[in-house]
C-alpha positions in Angstrom: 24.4 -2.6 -19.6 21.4 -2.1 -17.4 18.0 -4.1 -18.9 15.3 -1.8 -19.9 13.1 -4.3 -18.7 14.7 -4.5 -15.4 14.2 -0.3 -15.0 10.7 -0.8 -16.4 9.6 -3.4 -13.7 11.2 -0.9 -11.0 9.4 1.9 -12.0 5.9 -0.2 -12.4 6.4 -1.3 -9.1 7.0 1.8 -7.2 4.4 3.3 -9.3 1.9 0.5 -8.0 2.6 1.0 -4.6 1.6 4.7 -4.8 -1.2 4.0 -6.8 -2.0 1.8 -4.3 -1.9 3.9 -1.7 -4.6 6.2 -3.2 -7.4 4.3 -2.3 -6.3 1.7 0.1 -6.7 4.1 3.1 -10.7 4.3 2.2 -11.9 1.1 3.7 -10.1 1.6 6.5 -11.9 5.1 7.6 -14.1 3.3 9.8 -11.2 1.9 12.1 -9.5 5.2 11.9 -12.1 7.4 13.4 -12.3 4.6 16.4 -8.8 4.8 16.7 -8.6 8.3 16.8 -11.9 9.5 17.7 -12.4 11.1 14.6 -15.9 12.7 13.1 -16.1 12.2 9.2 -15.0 15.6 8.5 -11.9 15.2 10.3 -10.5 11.8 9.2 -11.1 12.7 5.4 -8.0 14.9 5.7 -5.7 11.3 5.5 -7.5 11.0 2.3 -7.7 14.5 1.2 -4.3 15.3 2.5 -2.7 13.0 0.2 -4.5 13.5 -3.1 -3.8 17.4 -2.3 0.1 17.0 -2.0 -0.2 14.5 -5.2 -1.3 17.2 -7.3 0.6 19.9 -6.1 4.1 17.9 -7.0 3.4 15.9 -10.1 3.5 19.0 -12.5 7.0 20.1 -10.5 8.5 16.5 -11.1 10.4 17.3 -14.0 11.9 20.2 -12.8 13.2 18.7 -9.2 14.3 15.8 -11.2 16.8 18.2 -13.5 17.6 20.2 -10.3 18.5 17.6 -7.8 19.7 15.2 -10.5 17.1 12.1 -11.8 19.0 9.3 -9.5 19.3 11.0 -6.6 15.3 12.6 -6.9 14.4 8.8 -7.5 16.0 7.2 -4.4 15.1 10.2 -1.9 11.3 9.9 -3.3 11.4 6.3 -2.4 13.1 6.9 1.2 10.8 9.1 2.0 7.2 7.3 1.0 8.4 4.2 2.5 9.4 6.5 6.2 6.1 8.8 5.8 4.5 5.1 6.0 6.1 3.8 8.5 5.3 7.1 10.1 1.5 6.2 9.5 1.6 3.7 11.0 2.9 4.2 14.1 0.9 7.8 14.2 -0.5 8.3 17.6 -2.7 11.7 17.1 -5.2 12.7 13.9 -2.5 15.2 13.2 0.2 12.9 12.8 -1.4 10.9 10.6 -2.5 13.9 8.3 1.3 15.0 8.1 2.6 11.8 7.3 -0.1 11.5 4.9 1.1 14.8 3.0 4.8 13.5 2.8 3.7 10.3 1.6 1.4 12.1 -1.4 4.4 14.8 -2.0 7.1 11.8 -1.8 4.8 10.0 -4.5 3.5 12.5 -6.7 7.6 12.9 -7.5 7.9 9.0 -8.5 4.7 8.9 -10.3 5.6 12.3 -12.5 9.2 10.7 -13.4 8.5 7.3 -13.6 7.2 7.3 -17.3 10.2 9.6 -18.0 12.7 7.1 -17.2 11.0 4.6 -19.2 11.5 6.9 -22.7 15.1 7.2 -21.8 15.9 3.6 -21.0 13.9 1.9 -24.2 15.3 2.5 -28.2 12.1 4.3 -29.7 10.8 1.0 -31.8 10.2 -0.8 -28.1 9.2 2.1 -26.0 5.6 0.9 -26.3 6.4 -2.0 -24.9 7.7 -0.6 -21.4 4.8 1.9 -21.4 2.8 -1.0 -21.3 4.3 -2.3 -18.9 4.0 0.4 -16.5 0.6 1.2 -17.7 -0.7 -2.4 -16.1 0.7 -0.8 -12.8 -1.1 2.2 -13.5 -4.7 0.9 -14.0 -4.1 -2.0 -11.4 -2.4 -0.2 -8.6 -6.0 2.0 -7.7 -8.3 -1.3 -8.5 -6.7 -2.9 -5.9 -6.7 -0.7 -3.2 -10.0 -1.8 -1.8 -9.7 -5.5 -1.6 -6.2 -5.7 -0.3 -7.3 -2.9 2.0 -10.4 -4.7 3.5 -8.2 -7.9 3.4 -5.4 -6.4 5.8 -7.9 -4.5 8.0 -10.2 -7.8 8.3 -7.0 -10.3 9.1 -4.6 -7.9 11.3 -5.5 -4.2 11.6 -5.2 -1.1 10.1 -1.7 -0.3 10.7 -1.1 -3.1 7.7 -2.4 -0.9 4.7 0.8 1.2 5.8 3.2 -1.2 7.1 3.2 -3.2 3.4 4.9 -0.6 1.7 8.0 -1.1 3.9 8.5 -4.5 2.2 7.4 -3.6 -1.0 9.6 -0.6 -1.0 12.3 -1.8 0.4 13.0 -4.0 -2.7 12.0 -1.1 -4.9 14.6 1.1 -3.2 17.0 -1.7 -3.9 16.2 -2.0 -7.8 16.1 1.5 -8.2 19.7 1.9 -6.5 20.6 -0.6 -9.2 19.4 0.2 -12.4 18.3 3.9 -12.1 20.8 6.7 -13.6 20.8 9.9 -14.0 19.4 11.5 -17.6 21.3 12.8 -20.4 19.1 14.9 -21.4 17.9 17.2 -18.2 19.5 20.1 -17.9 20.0 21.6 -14.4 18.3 24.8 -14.1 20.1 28.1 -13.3 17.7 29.4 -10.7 14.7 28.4 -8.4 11.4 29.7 -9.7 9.5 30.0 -5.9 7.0 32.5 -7.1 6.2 30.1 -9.8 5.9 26.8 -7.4 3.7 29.0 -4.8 1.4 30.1 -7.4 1.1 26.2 -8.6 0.4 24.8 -5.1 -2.1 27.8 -4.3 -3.7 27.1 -7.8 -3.9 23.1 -8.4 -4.3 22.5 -4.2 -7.1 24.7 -4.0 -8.7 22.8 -7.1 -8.2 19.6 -5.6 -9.7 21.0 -2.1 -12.7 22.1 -3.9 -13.2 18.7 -5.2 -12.5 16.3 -2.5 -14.7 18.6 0.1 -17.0 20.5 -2.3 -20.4 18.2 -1.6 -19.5 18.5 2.0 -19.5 22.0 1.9 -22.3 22.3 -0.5 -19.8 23.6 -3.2 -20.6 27.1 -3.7 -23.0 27.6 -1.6 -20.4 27.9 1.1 -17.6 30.4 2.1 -15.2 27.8 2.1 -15.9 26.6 -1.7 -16.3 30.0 -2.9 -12.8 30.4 -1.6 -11.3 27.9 -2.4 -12.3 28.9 -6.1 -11.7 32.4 -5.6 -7.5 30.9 -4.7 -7.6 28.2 -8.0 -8.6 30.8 -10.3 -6.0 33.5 -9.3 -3.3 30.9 -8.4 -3.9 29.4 -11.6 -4.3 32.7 -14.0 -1.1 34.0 -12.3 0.6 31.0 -13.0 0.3 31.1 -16.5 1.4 34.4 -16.7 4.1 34.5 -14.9 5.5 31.0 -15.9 5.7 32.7 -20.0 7.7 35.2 -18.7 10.1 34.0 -16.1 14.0 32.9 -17.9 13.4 29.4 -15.8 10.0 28.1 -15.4 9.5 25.0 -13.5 6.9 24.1 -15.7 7.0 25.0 -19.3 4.2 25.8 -21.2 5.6 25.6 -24.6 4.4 21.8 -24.2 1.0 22.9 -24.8 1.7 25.3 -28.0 2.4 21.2 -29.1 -1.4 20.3 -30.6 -0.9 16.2 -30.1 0.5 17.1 -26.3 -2.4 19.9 -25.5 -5.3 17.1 -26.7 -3.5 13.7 -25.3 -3.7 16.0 -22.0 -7.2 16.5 -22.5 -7.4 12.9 -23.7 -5.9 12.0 -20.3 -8.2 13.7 -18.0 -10.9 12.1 -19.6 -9.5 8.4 -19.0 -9.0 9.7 -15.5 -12.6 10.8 -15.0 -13.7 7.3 -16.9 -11.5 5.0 -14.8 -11.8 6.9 -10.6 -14.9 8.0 -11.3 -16.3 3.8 -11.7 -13.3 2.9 -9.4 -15.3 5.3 -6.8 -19.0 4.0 -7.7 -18.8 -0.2 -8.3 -17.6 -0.6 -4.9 -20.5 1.9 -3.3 -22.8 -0.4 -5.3 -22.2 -3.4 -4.3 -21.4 -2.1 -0.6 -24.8 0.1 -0.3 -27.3 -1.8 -2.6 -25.5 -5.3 -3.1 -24.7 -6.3 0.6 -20.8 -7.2 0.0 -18.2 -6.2 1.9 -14.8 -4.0 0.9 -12.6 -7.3 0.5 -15.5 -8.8 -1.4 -16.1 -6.0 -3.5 -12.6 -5.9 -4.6 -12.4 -9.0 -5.4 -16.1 -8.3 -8.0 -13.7 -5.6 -9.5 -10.2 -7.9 -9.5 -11.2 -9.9 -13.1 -11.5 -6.4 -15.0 -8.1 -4.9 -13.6 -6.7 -8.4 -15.0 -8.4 -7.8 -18.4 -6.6 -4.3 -18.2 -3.7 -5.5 -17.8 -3.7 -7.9 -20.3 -5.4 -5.2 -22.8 -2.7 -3.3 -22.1 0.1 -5.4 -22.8 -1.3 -6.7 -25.8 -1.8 -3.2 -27.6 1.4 -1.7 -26.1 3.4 -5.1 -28.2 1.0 -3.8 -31.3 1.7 -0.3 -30.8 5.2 -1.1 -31.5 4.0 -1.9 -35.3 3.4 1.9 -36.8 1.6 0.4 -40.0 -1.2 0.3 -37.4 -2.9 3.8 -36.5 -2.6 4.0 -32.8 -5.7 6.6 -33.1 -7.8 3.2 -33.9 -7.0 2.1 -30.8 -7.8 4.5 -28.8 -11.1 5.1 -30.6 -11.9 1.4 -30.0 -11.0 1.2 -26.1 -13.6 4.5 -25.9 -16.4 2.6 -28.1 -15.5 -0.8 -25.9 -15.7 1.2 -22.0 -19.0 3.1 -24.0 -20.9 0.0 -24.2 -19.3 -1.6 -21.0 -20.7 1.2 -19.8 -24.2 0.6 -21.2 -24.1 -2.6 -19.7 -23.4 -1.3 -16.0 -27.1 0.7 -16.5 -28.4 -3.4 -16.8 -27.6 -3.5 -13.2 -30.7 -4.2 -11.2 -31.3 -5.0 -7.3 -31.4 -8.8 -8.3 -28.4 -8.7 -9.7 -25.7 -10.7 -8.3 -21.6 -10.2 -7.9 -21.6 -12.9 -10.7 -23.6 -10.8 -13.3 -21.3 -7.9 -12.4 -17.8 -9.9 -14.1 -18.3 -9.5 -17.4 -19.4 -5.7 -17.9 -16.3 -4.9 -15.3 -14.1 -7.1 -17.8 -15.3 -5.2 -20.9 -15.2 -2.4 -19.1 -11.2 -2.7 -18.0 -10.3 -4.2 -22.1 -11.6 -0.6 -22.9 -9.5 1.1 -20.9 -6.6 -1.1 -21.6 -6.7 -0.3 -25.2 -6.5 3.7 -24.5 -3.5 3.9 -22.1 0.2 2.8 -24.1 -1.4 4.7 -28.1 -2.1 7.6 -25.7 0.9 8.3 -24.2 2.8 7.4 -27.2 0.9 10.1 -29.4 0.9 13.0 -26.8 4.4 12.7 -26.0 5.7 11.8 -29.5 6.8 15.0 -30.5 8.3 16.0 -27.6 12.0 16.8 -27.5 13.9 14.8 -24.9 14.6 17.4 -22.7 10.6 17.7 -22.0 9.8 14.4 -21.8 10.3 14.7 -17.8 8.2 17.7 -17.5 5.6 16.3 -20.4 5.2 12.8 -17.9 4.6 14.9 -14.8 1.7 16.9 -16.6 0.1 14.6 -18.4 -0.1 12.2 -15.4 -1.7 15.3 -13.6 -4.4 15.6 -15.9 -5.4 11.8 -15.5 -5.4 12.6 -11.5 -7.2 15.8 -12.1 -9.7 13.7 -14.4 -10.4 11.5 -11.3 -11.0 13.4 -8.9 -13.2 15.6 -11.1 -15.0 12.5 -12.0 -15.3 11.2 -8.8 -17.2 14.7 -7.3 -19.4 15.1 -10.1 -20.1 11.2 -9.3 -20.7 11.9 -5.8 -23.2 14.9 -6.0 -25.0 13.6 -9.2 -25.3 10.2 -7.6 -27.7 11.9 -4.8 -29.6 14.6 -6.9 -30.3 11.4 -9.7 -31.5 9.1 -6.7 -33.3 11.5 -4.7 -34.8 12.8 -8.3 -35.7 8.8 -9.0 -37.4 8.2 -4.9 -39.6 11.0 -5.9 -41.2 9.3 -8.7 -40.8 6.2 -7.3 -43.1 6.7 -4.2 -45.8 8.2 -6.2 -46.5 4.9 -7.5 -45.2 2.0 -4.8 -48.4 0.4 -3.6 -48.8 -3.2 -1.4 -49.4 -4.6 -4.6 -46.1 -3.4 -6.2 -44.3 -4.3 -2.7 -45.8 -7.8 -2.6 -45.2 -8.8 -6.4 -41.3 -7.2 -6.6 -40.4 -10.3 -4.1 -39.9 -8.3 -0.5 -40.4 -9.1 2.4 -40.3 -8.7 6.1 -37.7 -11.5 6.8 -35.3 -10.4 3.7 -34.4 -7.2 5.4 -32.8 -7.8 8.8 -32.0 -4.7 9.7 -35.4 -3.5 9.5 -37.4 -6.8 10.6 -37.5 -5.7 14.4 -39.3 -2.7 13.4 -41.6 -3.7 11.3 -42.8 -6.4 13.8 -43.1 -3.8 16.4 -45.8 -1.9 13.8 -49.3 -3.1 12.3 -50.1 -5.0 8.8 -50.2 -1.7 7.3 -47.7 0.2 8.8 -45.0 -2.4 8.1 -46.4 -2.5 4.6 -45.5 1.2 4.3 -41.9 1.0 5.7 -41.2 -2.1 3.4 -42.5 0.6 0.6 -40.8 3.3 1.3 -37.5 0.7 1.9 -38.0 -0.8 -1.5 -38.6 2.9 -3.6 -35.4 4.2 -1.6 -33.2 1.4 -2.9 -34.7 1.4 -6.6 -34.3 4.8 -6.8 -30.8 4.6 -5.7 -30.1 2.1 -8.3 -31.9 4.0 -11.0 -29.4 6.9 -9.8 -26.5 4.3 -10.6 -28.1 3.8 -13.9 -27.7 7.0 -14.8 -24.6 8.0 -13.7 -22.9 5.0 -15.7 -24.9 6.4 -19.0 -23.0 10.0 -18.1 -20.1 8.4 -17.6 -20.3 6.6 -21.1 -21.3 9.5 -22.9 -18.6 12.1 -21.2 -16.0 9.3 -22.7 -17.5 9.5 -26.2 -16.2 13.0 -26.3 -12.7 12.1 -26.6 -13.0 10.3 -30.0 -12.8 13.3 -32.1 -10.3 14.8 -29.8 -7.9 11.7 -30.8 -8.8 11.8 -34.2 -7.8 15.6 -34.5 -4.4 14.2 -33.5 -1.6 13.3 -36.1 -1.2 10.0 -37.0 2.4 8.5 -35.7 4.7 8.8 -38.2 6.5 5.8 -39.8 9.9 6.2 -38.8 11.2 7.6 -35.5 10.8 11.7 -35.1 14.3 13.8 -34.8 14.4 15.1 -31.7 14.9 19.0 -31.5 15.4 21.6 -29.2 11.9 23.3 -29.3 8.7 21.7 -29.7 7.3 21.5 -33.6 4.6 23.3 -32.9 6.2 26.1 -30.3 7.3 29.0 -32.1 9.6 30.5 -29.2 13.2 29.6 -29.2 13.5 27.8 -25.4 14.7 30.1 -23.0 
């Protein structure tokens, strides 16, 4: 017989690696647009490209799994992110690189939805908690990474290198997968295609995810482009939901929501997504912009907290196992812990160092730690086995949806809170002020030739205006994390609305407790 733990590590490891791939590629824009001679608005199609195709897919996972058959869904998946890689990297035009891009998020999205999925079907119920822990230390660690072993390929061989280390890494995964995946017991294969269905969800979630990756270029809706692009999510969206209640073979069934502990661990979800991008997005901007350190050093500021994440998680997924403990009080507790990890991050000051920056980042990854396995387990608890495939590719949708979400709100509050801050700031930033907060000429080289090219008092004033601009971006950061601790505080009576597990393992049934239609 094929160890659990075996299928778990597979699955944790391919799930890394396209984790990893999120936010690898963005340290290495720079190098891209010289390689291709790229503006900014072009090259952020490798990034957007990706994240777009992600989305569009992992709600779909279940049902190509239970159409093409889990084993052979797996293995293809894992083909074709390690080729579209490979394709990456040897891409000579912007264009290539863009396509490649989208089969690598579409190839993904698929092992992400199903990877969980696998996990409830190879574990007995009492240790199940124990693999989703497992799996969840890929999940929080695969995006922390991204950065630093980006900026450490890019600085010590080239770009090419945050593609061309999938081919080992998957390689062995395609191997290990071959092994010890299977096909499922409990997937049904569906009768006929639903296409409407599938065009309606791409049309709806991808032009969502459009809005959000390249709303504060476009202004949001001050634009055609976002006005359209909302225009397209709300009718591809609406229409979906319609139609998908209707149709004999939906590829995504909505009967999971009519479940209550499914419908708020979902929303649950997308706000652990919005906590955990949304910090992944800002730590690293602050110690690039404000904190002079580079991508690979900035990753390795933000390695000690994905370690205490991982360890978090381990350590609750072995206690979820226990049912005499509440799992709610573990969630609650992971959202009070990132709360005042949280509160901590608005400490941060311009004097602060990478070394004052471990601790709150450690507190901040034990919280999120604690939320991941007692989540999962309570949202998809109730499901019957036959939805679990489906249930894993939505809820791991939300969480992506949460991120991305968190990260533009991050991006367009970050500039309206510092540019708010610089104006109150400059009211009051005098030579007295400049002389006693420790600045000088000398400390800022990039500005040192120009301020001996002016007079006393003109150099005075740039040093002023220098030193207001970078408080006020920092007071912006301040603020931000607050939001960001706050928005998180919601969830708490969200999980507590939520049924406690119950003491011995649920019957599993062919409709969902709480749906009241027989399944079609």
């Amino acid at each position: 017989m094929k160890s659990p733990w075996l299928v778990a590590f597979t699955v944790t490891l391919i799930s890394m690696m396209e984790l990893l791939d999120v936010t690898i590629v963005n340290v290495a824009i720079p190098s891209l647009m010289g390689a291709y001679g790229a503006s900014v608005d072009e090259i952020s199609w490798v990034s957007t490209g990706y994240i777009v195709a992600n989305v569009v897919i992992l709600p779909t996972s279940g049902w190509l799994s239970a159409w093409f058959g889990r084993r052979a869904y797996y293995l293809a998946s894992s083909a074709l992110f390690v080729l579209a890689s490979l394709g990456c990297a040897l891409s000579t035009e912007l264009w290539q690189m863009v396509l490649c891009r989208i089969i690598q998020g579409l190839a993904g999205g698929g092992l992400l939805g199903i990877s969980q999925a696998i996990i409830y079907d190879v574990f007995p119920k009492e240790k199940v908690s124990t693999g989703l822990a497992l799996y969840g230390v890929g999940v929080m660690m695969g995006p922390t990474l991204g950065p630093s072993v980006g900026g450490y390929l890019i600085d010590t061989f080239s770009w090419h290198w945050i593609f061309l280390i999938n081919l080992p890494i998957g390689a062995i995964a395609i191997l290990l997968a071959w092994l010890c995946v299977d096909d499922s017991v409990n997937e049904r294969r569906p009768q006929r295609i639903d296409y409407f269905g599938f065009v309606l969800l791409a049309v709806g979630v991808g032009s969502v995810q459009i809005l959000l990756e390249r709303g504060e270029h476009w202004d949001w809706l001050e634009s055609g482009r976002g006005l359209l692009c909302l225009a397209l999510s709300v009718i591809g969206l609406l229409g979906f939901c319609y139609w998908e209640r209707r149709v004999a073979n939906p590829i995504v069934n909505l009967a999971l929501f009519a479940n209550r502990d499914f419908l708020l661990g979902s929303i649950c979800a997308f706000c652990v997504g919005f906590g955990l991008y949304s910090t992944l997005f800002m730590v690293p901007l602050l110690l690039q912009t404000l904190l002079e350190q580079s991508a690979y050093q900035s990753g390795l500021v933000i390695f000690p907290g994905a370690l205490a994440s991982a360890v978090s998680t381990l350590v609750i997924g072995k206690l979820s196992q226990d049912n005499r403990i509440d799992e709610r009080a573990f969630i609650c507790l992971g959202i009070l812990v990132y709360g005042y990890a949280m509160y901590l991050h608005t400490q941060f000051t311009l004097q602060s160092t990478p070394d004052t920056l471990y601790w709150p980042l450690i507190i901040r990854g034990l919280g999120l730690g604690m939320i991941f396995v007692p989540l999962t387990n309570l949202a998809m608890r109730q499901l019957p086995a036959e939805l679990i495939s489906v249930g894993s590719g939505v809820l791991n949708l939300m969480r992506q949806l949460g991120g991305s979400v968190g990260i533009a709100i991050a991006a367009t509050l970050l500039t309206r809170f510092s540019w708010r801050s610089y104006r109150q700031l400059s009211e009051h930033v005098d030579e007295h002020s400049l002389l006693a907060s420790g600045w000088d000429r000398a400390a800022l080289e990039p500005w040192r030739l120009s301020t001996e090219l002016l007079d006393p008092q003109q150099a005075t004033a740039l040093l002023a205006f220098i030193e207001a601009r970078a408080q006020a971006q920092m007071l912006g950061f301040s603020m931000l994390f607050a939001l960001l601790g706050s928005v998180m505080l919601l969830g708490v009576p969200m999980v507590l609305l939520m049924r406690k597990a119950p003491s011995q393992p649920v019957k599993e049934s062919a409709t969902c407790p709480d749906d009241p239609r027989e399944p079609a």
